[in-house]
C-alpha positions, 0 to 999 in steps of 0.5 A: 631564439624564441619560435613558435615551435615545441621541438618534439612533434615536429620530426618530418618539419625539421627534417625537411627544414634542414634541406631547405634551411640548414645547408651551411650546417650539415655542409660544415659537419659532413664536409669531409665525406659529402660534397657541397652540392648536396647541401644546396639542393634549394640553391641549386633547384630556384637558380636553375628556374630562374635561368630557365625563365630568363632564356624565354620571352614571358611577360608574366612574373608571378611564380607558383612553388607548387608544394612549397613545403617549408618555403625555401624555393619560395623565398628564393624565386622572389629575388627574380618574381614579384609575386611568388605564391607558395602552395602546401597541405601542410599547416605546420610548414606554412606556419613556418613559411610565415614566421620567416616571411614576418621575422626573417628567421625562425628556430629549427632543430635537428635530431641529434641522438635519442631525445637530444637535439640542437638548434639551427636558425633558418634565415631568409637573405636580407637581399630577399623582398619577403613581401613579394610572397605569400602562402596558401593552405590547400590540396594540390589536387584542387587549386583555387579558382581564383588562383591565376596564372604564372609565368614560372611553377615549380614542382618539387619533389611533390609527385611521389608524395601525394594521392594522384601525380597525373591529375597534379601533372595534367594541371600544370599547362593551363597554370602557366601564360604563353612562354611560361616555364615549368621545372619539375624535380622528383626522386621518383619515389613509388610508394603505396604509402603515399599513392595508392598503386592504381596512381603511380606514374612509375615504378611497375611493369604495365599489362605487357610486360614492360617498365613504366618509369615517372620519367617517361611518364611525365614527358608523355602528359606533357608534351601534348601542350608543352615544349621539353627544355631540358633535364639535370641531376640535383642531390640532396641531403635528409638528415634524420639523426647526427649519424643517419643522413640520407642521400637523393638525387632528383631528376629535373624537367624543365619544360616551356607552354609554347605559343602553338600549344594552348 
């Protein structure tokens, strides 16, 4: 099908479009040695918001897909919010995000070997009101002001990939209403490529010696204003070439800004 897209120049797009999009591909090639689940990383991260939203009692239904990437979550949450805004950096995924949300569905490929490539069709469900979702080009580190307040935010696998992971963090509270969940999902990466040194959350032995992990990090920014739900393993699949697929698992907190805590 046509897309806006040229097929070269566009490697980290489709890569993370065939996390978001291309499960039902990598699950039929790669079913013999990798178990389903990790093909359904996006499935598995919205359900679990979703059921975490439905065990409070919170009135505001707007979601932020913080980091939204390519929009997979994004989509997703709209089956339970009526507005759900997803929120990146990166122009070239919004503009995916957007072709999906106009058309239903977009072409994506994936790196097959060398200069070759074969195309996957990344497709919203029909039983998804596109509508009830937009998408908003900006830093993370500086939201709009305008931007609002949200019953559920999703964070995921964005900390380990931008500049400063603790000021993100230390925003989250005042984005949400009373009751409002937060679900964070991070591999837990630490890496100088993304965060200089002096902002990592994790990853290093502080001035006594001993390990600081994102984990306890997190919950520690946190807990201040927000109750701790819980915590779950998910795992997910990169393929970078036919022969080259990597494995992740995401740790997830899910976490509720309780009533007391403002």
């Amino acid at each position: 099908m046509d897309s806006m897209y040229a097929k070269k120049d566009t490697g980290w797009l489709n890569h993370y479009a065939g996390i978001h999009y291309g499960g039902r591909y990598l699950q039929t090639r790669w079913n013999k040695f990798v178990p389903a689940e990790n093909f359904k990383y996006v499935e598995n991260l919205s359900q679990l918001s979703i059921d975490s939203f439905d065990q409070v009692e919170c009135s505001n239904k707007r979601a932020l897909d913080l980091g939204c990437c390519v929009g997979g979550i994004t989509f997703n949450l709209a089956a339970k919010f009526n507005e759900v805004i997803g929120f990146d950096c990166e122009k070239i995924y919004l503009k995916l995000c957007d072709e999906l949300k106009e058309n239903g569905k977009a072409s994506i490929y994936s790196c097959e070997e060398g200069d070759l490539e074969s195309e996957m069709i990344a497709e919203i469900s029909d039983s998804i009101d596109r509508s009830r979702c937009s998408f908003i080009l900006g830093d993370v580190h500086a939201l709009p002001s305008d931007i609002g307040t949200f019953g559920c935010v999703v964070v995921s696998n964005l900390l380990h990939c931008i500049k400063n992971p603790m000021k993100v963090l230390k925003t989250i509270p005042g984005l949400l209403d009373e009751n409002g969940i937060c679900v964070i999902a991070s591999p837990h990466y630490s890496s100088e490529n993304f965060t200089p040194k002096e902002n990592w959350i994790g990853g290093y032995s502080n001035k006594d010696g001993q390990a600081v992990k994102a984990s306890t990090t997190i919950k520690e920014i946190l807990s201040d204003q927000m109750e701790f739900i819980q915590t779950e393993d998910i795992p997910f699949a990169m393929q970078y070439r036919i022969r080259d697929l990597e494995m992740n698992i995401s740790e997830v907190q899910v976490w509720k800004k309780s009533p007391k805590m403002k």
